[in-house]
C-alpha positions as CSV (number, residue, x, y, z in Angstrom):
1,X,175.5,17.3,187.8
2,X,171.8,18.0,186.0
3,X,169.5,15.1,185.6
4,X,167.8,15.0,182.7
5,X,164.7,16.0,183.9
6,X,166.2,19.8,184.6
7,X,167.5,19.4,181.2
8,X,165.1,18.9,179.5
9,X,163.1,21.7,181.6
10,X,165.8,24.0,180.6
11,X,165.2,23.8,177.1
12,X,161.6,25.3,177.5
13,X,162.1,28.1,180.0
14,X,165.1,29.4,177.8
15,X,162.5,29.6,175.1
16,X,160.1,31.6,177.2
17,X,162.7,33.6,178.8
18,X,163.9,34.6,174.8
19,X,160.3,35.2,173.6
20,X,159.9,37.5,177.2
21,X,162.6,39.6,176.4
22,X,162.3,39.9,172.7
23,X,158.7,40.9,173.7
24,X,160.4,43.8,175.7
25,X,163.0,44.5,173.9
26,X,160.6,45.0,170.7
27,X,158.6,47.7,172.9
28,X,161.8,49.1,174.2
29,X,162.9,49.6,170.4
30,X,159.2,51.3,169.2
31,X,159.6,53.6,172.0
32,X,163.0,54.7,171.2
33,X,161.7,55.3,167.5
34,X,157.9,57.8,168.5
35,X,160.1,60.6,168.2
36,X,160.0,60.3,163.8
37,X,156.4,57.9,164.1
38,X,153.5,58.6,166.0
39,X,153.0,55.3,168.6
40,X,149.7,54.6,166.6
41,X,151.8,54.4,163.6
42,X,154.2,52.3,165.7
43,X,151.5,49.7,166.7
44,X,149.9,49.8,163.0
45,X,153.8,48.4,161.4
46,X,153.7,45.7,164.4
47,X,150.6,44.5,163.5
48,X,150.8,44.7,159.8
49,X,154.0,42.7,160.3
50,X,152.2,40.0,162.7
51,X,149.4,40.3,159.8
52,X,151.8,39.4,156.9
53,X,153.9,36.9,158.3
54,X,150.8,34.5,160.2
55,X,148.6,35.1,157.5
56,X,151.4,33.6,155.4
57,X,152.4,31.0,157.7
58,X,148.9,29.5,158.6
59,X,146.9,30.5,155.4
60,X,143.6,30.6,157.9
61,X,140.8,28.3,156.5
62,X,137.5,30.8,156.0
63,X,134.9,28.8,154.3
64,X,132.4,27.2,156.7
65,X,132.6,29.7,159.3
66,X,129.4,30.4,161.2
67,X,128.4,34.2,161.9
68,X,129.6,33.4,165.8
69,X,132.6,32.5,164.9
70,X,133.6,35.9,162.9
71,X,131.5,37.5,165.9
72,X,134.3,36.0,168.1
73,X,137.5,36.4,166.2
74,X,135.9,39.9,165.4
75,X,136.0,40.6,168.8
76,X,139.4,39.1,169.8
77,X,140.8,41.5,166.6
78,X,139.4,44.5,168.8
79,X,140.9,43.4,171.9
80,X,143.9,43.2,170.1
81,X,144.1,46.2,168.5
82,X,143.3,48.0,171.2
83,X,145.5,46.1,173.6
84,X,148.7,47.1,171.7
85,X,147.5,50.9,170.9
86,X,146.9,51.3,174.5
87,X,149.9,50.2,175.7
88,X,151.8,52.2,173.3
89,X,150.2,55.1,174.0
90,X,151.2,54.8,177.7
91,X,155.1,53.7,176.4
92,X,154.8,57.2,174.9
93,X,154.1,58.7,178.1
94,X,155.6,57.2,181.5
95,X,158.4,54.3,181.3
96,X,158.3,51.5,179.8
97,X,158.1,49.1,183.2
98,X,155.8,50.9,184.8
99,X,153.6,50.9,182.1
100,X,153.9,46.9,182.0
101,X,153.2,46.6,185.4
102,X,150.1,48.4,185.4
103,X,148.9,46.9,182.6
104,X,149.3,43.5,184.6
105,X,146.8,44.4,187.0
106,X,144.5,43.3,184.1
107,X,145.0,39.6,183.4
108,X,145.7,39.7,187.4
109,X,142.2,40.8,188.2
110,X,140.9,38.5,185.8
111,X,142.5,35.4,187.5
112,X,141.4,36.1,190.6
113,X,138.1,37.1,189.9
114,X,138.1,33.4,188.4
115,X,138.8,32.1,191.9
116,X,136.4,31.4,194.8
117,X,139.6,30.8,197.1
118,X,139.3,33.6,199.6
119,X,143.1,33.0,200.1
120,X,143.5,34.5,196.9
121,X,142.8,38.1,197.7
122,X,146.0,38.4,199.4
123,X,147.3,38.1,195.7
124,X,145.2,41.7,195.0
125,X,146.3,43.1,198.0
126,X,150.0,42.8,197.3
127,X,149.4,44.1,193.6
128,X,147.3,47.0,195.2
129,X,150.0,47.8,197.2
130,X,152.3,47.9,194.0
131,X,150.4,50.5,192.0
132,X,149.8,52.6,195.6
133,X,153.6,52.8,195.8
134,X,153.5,53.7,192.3
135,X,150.6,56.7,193.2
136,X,153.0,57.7,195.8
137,X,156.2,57.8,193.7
138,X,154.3,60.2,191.6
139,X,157.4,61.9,190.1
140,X,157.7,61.7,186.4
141,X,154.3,59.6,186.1
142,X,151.6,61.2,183.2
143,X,148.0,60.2,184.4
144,X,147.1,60.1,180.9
145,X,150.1,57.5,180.6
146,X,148.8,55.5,183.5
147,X,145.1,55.5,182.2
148,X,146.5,54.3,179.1
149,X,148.4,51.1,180.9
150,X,145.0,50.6,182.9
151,X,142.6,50.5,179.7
152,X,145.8,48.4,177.8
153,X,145.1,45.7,181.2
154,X,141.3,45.7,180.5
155,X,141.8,45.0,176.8
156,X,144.5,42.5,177.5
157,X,141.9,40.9,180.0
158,X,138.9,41.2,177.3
159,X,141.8,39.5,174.8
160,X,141.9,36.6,177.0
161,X,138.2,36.2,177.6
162,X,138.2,36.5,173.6
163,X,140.9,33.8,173.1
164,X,139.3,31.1,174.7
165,X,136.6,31.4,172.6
166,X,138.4,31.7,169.6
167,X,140.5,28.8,170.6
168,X,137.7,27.1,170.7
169,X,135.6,27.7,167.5
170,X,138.8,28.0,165.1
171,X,141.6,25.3,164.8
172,X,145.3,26.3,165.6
173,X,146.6,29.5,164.7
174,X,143.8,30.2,162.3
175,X,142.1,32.3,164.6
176,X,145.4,33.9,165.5
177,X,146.1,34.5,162.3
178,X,142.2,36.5,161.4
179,X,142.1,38.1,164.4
180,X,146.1,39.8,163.8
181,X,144.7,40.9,160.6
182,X,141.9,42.4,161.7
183,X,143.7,44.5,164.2
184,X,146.4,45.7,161.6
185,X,143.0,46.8,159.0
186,X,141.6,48.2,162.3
187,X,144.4,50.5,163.1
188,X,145.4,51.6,159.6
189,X,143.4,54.6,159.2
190,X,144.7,55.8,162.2
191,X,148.1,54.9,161.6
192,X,147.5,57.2,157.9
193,X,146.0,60.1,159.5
194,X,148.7,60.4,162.3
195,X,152.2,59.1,161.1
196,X,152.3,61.8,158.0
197,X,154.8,61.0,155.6
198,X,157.4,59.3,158.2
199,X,155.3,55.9,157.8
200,X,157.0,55.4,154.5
201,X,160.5,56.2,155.4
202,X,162.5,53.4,154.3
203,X,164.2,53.5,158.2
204,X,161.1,53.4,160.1
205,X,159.2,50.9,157.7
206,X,162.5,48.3,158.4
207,X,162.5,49.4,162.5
208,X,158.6,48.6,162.7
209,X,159.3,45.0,160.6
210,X,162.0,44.5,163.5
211,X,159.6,44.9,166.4
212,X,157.1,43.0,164.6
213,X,159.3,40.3,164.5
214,X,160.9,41.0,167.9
215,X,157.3,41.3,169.7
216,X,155.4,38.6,167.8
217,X,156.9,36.3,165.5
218,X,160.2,35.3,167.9
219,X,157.5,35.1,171.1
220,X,154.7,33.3,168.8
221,X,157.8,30.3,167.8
222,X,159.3,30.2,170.7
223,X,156.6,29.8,173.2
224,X,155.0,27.3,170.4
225,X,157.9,25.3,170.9
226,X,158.1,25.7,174.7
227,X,154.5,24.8,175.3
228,X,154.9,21.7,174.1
229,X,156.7,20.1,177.3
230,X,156.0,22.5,179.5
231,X,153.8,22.7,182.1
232,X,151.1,25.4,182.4
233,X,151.7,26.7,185.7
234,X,155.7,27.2,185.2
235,X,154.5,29.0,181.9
236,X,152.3,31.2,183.6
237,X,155.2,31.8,186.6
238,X,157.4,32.3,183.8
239,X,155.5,35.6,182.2
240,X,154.7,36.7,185.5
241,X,158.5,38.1,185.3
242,X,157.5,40.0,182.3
243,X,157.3,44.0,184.1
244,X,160.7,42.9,185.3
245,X,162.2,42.4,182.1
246,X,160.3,45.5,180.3
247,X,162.2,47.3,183.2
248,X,165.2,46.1,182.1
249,X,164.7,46.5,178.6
250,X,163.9,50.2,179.1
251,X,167.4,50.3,181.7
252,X,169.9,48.6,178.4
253,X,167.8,50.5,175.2
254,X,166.7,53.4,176.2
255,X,168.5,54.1,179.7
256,X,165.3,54.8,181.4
257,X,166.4,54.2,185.0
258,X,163.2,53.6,187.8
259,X,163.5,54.8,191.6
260,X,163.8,52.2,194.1
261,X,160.0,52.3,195.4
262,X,158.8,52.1,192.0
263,X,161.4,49.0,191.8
264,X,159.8,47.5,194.7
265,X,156.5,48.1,193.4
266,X,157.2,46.1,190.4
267,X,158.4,43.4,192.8
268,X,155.0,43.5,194.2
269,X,152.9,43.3,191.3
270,X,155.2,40.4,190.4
271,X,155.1,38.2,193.5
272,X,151.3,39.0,193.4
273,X,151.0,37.5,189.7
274,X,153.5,34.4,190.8
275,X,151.3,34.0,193.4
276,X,148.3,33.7,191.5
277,X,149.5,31.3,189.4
278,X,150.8,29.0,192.1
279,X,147.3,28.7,193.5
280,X,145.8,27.3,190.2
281,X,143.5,31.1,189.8
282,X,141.1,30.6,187.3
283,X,140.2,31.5,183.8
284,X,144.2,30.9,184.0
285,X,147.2,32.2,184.8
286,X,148.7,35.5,183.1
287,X,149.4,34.7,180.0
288,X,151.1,36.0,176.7
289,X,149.4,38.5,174.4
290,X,149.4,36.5,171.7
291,X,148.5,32.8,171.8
292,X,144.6,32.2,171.9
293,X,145.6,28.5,172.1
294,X,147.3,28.7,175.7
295,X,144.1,30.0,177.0
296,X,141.9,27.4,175.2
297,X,143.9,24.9,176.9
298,X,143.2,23.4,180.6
299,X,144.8,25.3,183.4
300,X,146.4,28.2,181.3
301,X,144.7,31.6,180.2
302,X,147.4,35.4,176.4
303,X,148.6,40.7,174.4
Protein backbone atom coordinates (compact mmCIF):
# COMPACT_ATOMS: atom_id res chain seq x y z
CA UNK A 1 0.00 0.00 0.00
CA UNK A 2 1.47 3.80 -0.98
CA UNK A 3 1.58 6.33 1.61
CA UNK A 4 0.75 9.46 0.63
CA UNK A 5 3.97 10.86 0.60
CA UNK A 6 4.91 8.40 -2.60
CA UNK A 7 1.71 9.63 -3.89
CA UNK A 8 2.02 12.66 -3.92
CA UNK A 9 5.72 12.19 -5.33
CA UNK A 10 4.23 10.31 -8.15
CA UNK A 11 2.27 13.03 -9.44
CA UNK A 12 5.40 15.16 -10.20
CA UNK A 13 7.88 12.63 -11.64
CA UNK A 14 4.97 11.41 -14.04
CA UNK A 15 4.92 15.03 -15.15
CA UNK A 16 8.62 15.11 -15.78
CA UNK A 17 8.78 11.74 -17.21
CA UNK A 18 5.83 13.04 -19.92
CA UNK A 19 7.63 16.39 -20.61
CA UNK A 20 11.13 14.00 -21.09
CA UNK A 21 9.62 11.96 -23.53
CA UNK A 22 7.51 14.44 -25.47
CA UNK A 23 10.95 16.31 -25.54
CA UNK A 24 12.23 13.13 -27.40
CA UNK A 25 9.66 12.22 -29.07
CA UNK A 26 9.34 15.90 -30.64
CA UNK A 27 13.11 15.37 -31.96
CA UNK A 28 12.47 11.89 -32.95
CA UNK A 29 9.41 13.40 -35.15
CA UNK A 30 11.75 16.51 -36.84
CA UNK A 31 14.16 13.98 -37.74
CA UNK A 32 11.87 11.64 -39.33
CA UNK A 33 10.49 14.79 -41.44
CA UNK A 34 14.63 16.53 -42.85
CA UNK A 35 14.10 14.45 -45.72
CA UNK A 36 11.18 17.24 -47.31
CA UNK A 37 12.74 20.32 -44.65
CA UNK A 38 16.14 21.21 -44.18
CA UNK A 39 16.92 20.70 -40.05
CA UNK A 40 17.46 24.57 -39.94
CA UNK A 41 14.06 24.94 -41.27
CA UNK A 42 13.10 22.24 -38.68
CA UNK A 43 14.45 24.17 -35.74
CA UNK A 44 13.08 27.66 -37.23
CA UNK A 45 9.01 26.08 -37.04
CA UNK A 46 9.97 24.83 -33.29
CA UNK A 47 10.94 27.99 -32.28
CA UNK A 48 8.42 30.11 -34.14
CA UNK A 49 5.95 27.76 -32.49
CA UNK A 50 7.61 28.28 -28.80
CA UNK A 51 7.64 32.08 -30.11
CA UNK A 52 3.87 32.34 -30.76
CA UNK A 53 2.45 30.41 -28.11
CA UNK A 54 4.76 32.02 -24.87
CA UNK A 55 4.74 35.24 -26.34
CA UNK A 56 0.89 34.81 -26.17
CA UNK A 57 0.70 33.11 -22.94
CA UNK A 58 3.03 35.51 -20.87
CA UNK A 59 2.60 38.77 -22.97
CA UNK A 60 6.37 39.75 -21.60
CA UNK A 61 6.48 43.19 -19.89
CA UNK A 62 9.20 45.49 -21.99
CA UNK A 63 9.04 48.86 -20.71
CA UNK A 64 11.66 49.65 -17.97
CA UNK A 65 14.16 47.32 -19.07
CA UNK A 66 17.71 48.40 -18.62
CA UNK A 67 20.31 47.87 -21.50
CA UNK A 68 21.76 44.77 -19.29
CA UNK A 69 18.91 43.27 -19.11
CA UNK A 70 18.28 43.01 -23.21
CA UNK A 71 22.22 42.35 -23.12
CA UNK A 72 21.21 39.27 -21.06
CA UNK A 73 18.10 37.94 -22.59
CA UNK A 74 19.92 38.81 -25.89
CA UNK A 75 22.38 36.52 -25.04
CA UNK A 76 20.17 33.65 -23.68
CA UNK A 77 18.13 34.10 -27.33
CA UNK A 78 21.61 33.12 -28.89
CA UNK A 79 22.28 30.37 -26.70
CA UNK A 80 19.05 29.19 -27.63
CA UNK A 81 19.11 29.35 -31.05
CA UNK A 82 22.04 27.94 -31.37
CA UNK A 83 21.48 25.20 -28.83
CA UNK A 84 18.52 23.71 -30.89
CA UNK A 85 20.28 24.37 -34.57
CA UNK A 86 23.19 22.45 -33.33
CA UNK A 87 21.61 19.72 -32.12
CA UNK A 88 19.56 19.36 -35.06
CA UNK A 89 22.15 19.49 -37.23
CA UNK A 90 23.82 16.46 -35.48
CA UNK A 91 20.02 14.58 -35.43
CA UNK A 92 20.57 14.99 -39.18
CA UNK A 93 23.71 13.20 -39.04
CA UNK A 94 24.40 10.29 -36.38
CA UNK A 95 21.26 8.94 -34.19
CA UNK A 96 19.31 10.54 -32.27
CA UNK A 97 20.70 9.09 -28.64
CA UNK A 98 23.92 9.45 -29.41
CA UNK A 99 23.58 12.81 -30.29
CA UNK A 100 21.78 13.48 -26.85
CA UNK A 101 24.36 12.00 -24.94
CA UNK A 102 27.07 13.87 -26.30
CA UNK A 103 25.41 16.86 -26.06
CA UNK A 104 25.17 16.11 -22.19
CA UNK A 105 28.72 16.29 -21.73
CA UNK A 106 27.92 20.04 -21.75
CA UNK A 107 25.64 20.91 -18.72
CA UNK A 108 27.84 17.89 -17.20
CA UNK A 109 31.02 19.73 -17.43
CA UNK A 110 29.46 22.70 -16.30
CA UNK A 111 28.31 21.11 -12.93
CA UNK A 112 31.39 19.86 -12.14
CA UNK A 113 33.44 22.55 -13.00
CA UNK A 114 31.01 24.28 -10.33
CA UNK A 115 32.33 21.86 -7.67
CA UNK A 116 35.48 22.00 -5.57
CA UNK A 117 34.72 18.34 -4.37
CA UNK A 118 37.63 16.40 -5.73
CA UNK A 119 35.19 13.32 -5.41
CA UNK A 120 33.48 14.74 -8.17
CA UNK A 121 35.83 13.97 -10.98
CA UNK A 122 34.96 10.44 -10.84
CA UNK A 123 31.62 11.82 -12.29
CA UNK A 124 33.95 13.08 -15.62
CA UNK A 125 35.72 10.01 -15.72
CA UNK A 126 32.67 7.81 -16.10
CA UNK A 127 31.19 10.26 -18.82
CA UNK A 128 34.73 10.16 -20.51
CA UNK A 129 34.58 6.75 -20.59
CA UNK A 130 31.05 7.06 -22.30
CA UNK A 131 32.01 9.06 -25.34
CA UNK A 132 35.61 6.85 -25.61
CA UNK A 133 33.33 3.81 -26.08
CA UNK A 134 31.40 5.89 -28.37
CA UNK A 135 35.10 6.88 -30.41
CA UNK A 136 35.60 3.25 -30.38
CA UNK A 137 32.14 2.13 -31.70
CA UNK A 138 32.99 4.34 -34.57
CA UNK A 139 30.70 2.56 -37.06
CA UNK A 140 27.96 4.67 -38.49
CA UNK A 141 29.16 7.90 -36.42
CA UNK A 142 29.58 11.36 -38.82
CA UNK A 143 32.36 13.54 -37.02
CA UNK A 144 30.65 16.41 -38.38
CA UNK A 145 27.48 14.92 -36.48
CA UNK A 146 29.38 14.52 -33.36
CA UNK A 147 31.05 18.13 -33.51
CA UNK A 148 27.59 19.24 -33.89
CA UNK A 149 26.30 17.40 -30.49
CA UNK A 150 29.59 18.79 -28.81
CA UNK A 151 29.04 22.60 -29.89
CA UNK A 152 24.90 21.92 -29.17
CA UNK A 153 26.59 20.86 -25.18
CA UNK A 154 28.51 24.17 -25.13
CA UNK A 155 25.55 26.21 -26.09
CA UNK A 156 23.24 24.30 -23.83
CA UNK A 157 26.00 25.04 -21.10
CA UNK A 158 26.24 28.91 -22.23
CA UNK A 159 22.05 28.63 -22.03
CA UNK A 160 22.33 27.87 -18.55
CA UNK A 161 24.95 30.34 -17.58
CA UNK A 162 22.48 32.76 -19.56
CA UNK A 163 19.33 31.63 -17.65
CA UNK A 164 20.41 32.40 -14.37
CA UNK A 165 20.94 35.69 -15.26
CA UNK A 166 17.84 36.19 -16.97
CA UNK A 167 15.96 34.58 -14.16
CA UNK A 168 17.21 36.97 -12.34
CA UNK A 169 16.76 40.36 -14.03
CA UNK A 170 13.24 39.37 -15.65
CA UNK A 171 10.16 38.08 -13.65
CA UNK A 172 8.70 34.61 -14.61
CA UNK A 173 8.48 33.51 -17.96
CA UNK A 174 9.00 36.96 -19.35
CA UNK A 175 12.41 36.34 -20.04
CA UNK A 176 11.50 32.89 -21.49
CA UNK A 177 9.21 34.27 -23.46
CA UNK A 178 11.89 37.38 -25.24
CA UNK A 179 14.56 35.15 -25.39
CA UNK A 180 12.29 32.20 -27.52
CA UNK A 181 11.47 35.03 -29.81
CA UNK A 182 14.64 36.12 -30.33
CA UNK A 183 15.89 32.71 -31.30
CA UNK A 184 12.88 32.08 -33.81
CA UNK A 185 13.87 36.04 -35.62
CA UNK A 186 17.44 34.76 -35.23
CA UNK A 187 17.05 31.64 -37.30
CA UNK A 188 14.49 32.81 -39.85
CA UNK A 189 16.71 33.87 -42.57
CA UNK A 190 18.32 30.78 -42.39
CA UNK A 191 15.37 28.85 -42.25
CA UNK A 192 14.28 31.04 -45.79
CA UNK A 193 17.40 30.61 -47.59
CA UNK A 194 17.51 26.72 -46.90
CA UNK A 195 13.99 25.14 -46.61
CA UNK A 196 13.02 26.38 -50.40
CA UNK A 197 9.48 26.19 -50.94
CA UNK A 198 8.81 22.99 -48.53
CA UNK A 199 8.60 25.48 -45.53
CA UNK A 200 5.15 26.34 -46.66
CA UNK A 201 3.80 23.03 -47.31
CA UNK A 202 0.68 22.82 -45.49
CA UNK A 203 2.14 19.03 -44.07
CA UNK A 204 5.37 20.30 -42.83
CA UNK A 205 4.04 23.77 -41.44
CA UNK A 206 1.35 21.35 -39.17
CA UNK A 207 4.45 18.64 -38.37
CA UNK A 208 6.76 21.54 -37.17
CA UNK A 209 3.61 23.16 -34.91
CA UNK A 210 3.55 19.39 -33.49
CA UNK A 211 7.11 19.31 -32.38
CA UNK A 212 6.86 22.77 -31.15
CA UNK A 213 4.32 21.69 -29.01
CA UNK A 214 5.77 18.25 -28.37
CA UNK A 215 9.36 19.78 -27.51
CA UNK A 216 8.33 22.93 -25.72
CA UNK A 217 4.98 23.79 -24.75
CA UNK A 218 3.98 20.01 -23.15
CA UNK A 219 7.75 20.08 -21.36
CA UNK A 220 7.33 24.04 -20.41
CA UNK A 221 3.56 22.95 -18.48
CA UNK A 222 4.39 20.02 -17.25
CA UNK A 223 7.66 20.60 -15.53
CA UNK A 224 5.95 24.08 -14.41
CA UNK A 225 3.49 22.05 -12.66
CA UNK A 226 6.06 19.43 -11.36
CA UNK A 227 8.41 21.91 -10.01
CA UNK A 228 6.15 23.08 -7.78
CA UNK A 229 6.50 20.07 -5.14
CA UNK A 230 9.29 18.72 -6.20
CA UNK A 231 12.53 18.72 -5.10
CA UNK A 232 15.57 19.97 -7.10
CA UNK A 233 17.76 17.24 -6.87
CA UNK A 234 15.04 14.35 -7.99
CA UNK A 235 14.34 16.98 -10.90
CA UNK A 236 17.75 17.02 -11.86
CA UNK A 237 18.06 12.91 -11.41
CA UNK A 238 15.00 12.86 -13.34
CA UNK A 239 16.46 14.56 -16.75
CA UNK A 240 19.59 12.91 -16.26
CA UNK A 241 17.53 9.87 -17.97
CA UNK A 242 16.91 12.09 -20.85
CA UNK A 243 19.81 10.22 -23.59
CA UNK A 244 18.00 7.16 -22.51
CA UNK A 245 14.72 8.10 -23.52
CA UNK A 246 15.94 10.00 -26.94
CA UNK A 247 17.38 6.39 -27.45
CA UNK A 248 14.21 5.09 -27.13
CA UNK A 249 12.39 7.60 -29.01
CA UNK A 250 14.66 7.06 -32.01
CA UNK A 251 14.11 2.74 -31.37
CA UNK A 252 9.69 3.36 -31.51
CA UNK A 253 9.71 6.47 -34.40
CA UNK A 254 12.26 6.05 -36.42
CA UNK A 255 13.59 2.42 -35.75
CA UNK A 256 17.04 3.62 -35.28
CA UNK A 257 18.39 0.62 -33.29
CA UNK A 258 22.12 1.38 -31.27
CA UNK A 259 24.86 -1.46 -30.68
CA UNK A 260 25.29 -2.65 -27.28
CA UNK A 261 28.64 -0.60 -26.41
CA UNK A 262 27.19 2.47 -27.59
CA UNK A 263 24.07 1.28 -25.16
CA UNK A 264 26.44 0.98 -22.46
CA UNK A 265 28.01 4.18 -23.21
CA UNK A 266 24.82 5.93 -22.74
CA UNK A 267 24.52 4.08 -19.43
CA UNK A 268 27.74 5.78 -18.54
CA UNK A 269 27.06 9.24 -19.42
CA UNK A 270 23.87 8.67 -17.48
CA UNK A 271 25.08 7.31 -14.11
CA UNK A 272 27.87 10.06 -14.47
CA UNK A 273 25.09 12.91 -14.77
CA UNK A 274 22.92 11.05 -11.73
CA UNK A 275 25.88 11.15 -10.05
CA UNK A 276 26.48 14.62 -10.34
CA UNK A 277 23.40 15.61 -9.17
CA UNK A 278 23.44 13.36 -6.12
CA UNK A 279 26.53 15.20 -4.87
CA UNK A 280 24.79 18.65 -4.91
CA UNK A 281 27.51 19.85 -8.23
CA UNK A 282 27.24 23.36 -8.66
CA UNK A 283 25.89 26.01 -10.82
CA UNK A 284 23.15 22.99 -10.63
CA UNK A 285 22.22 19.93 -11.72
CA UNK A 286 21.46 19.19 -15.54
CA UNK A 287 18.66 20.76 -16.30
CA UNK A 288 15.91 21.29 -19.07
CA UNK A 289 16.48 23.36 -22.10
CA UNK A 290 13.91 25.51 -21.53
CA UNK A 291 13.11 26.94 -18.06
CA UNK A 292 15.49 29.95 -17.04
CA UNK A 293 13.59 29.85 -13.72
CA UNK A 294 14.86 26.33 -12.55
CA UNK A 295 18.31 27.59 -12.86
CA UNK A 296 17.60 30.91 -11.06
CA UNK A 297 16.39 28.89 -8.34
CA UNK A 298 18.67 27.45 -5.27
CA UNK A 299 20.22 24.17 -5.98
CA UNK A 300 18.93 23.61 -9.65
CA UNK A 301 20.70 24.82 -12.91
CA UNK A 302 17.85 24.35 -18.29
CA UNK A 303 17.87 23.58 -24.05
Amino acid sequence: MTTRASRDLLGPVGLVLVGILSVQVGAAIAKGLFGEISPTAMVWLRLATSALVLGAVVRPRLRGRTRHDWLVVLGFGASLATMNWAIYQSFSRIPLGIAVTIEFIGPLTLAVLGSRRARDLVWVLLAGVGVALLGFQRTGLDPVGVAYALLAGAAWAAYILFSASTGRRWAGFDGLAVASIVAALAMTLPALLTAGTSLWDGRVLLIGALVGLLSSVIPYSCELVALRSLRPAVFGILMSLEPAAAALAAIVVLQEHLTPVQWLAIACVVAASIGATRSGARPGEPPHRHDEERSAAPGTLAP
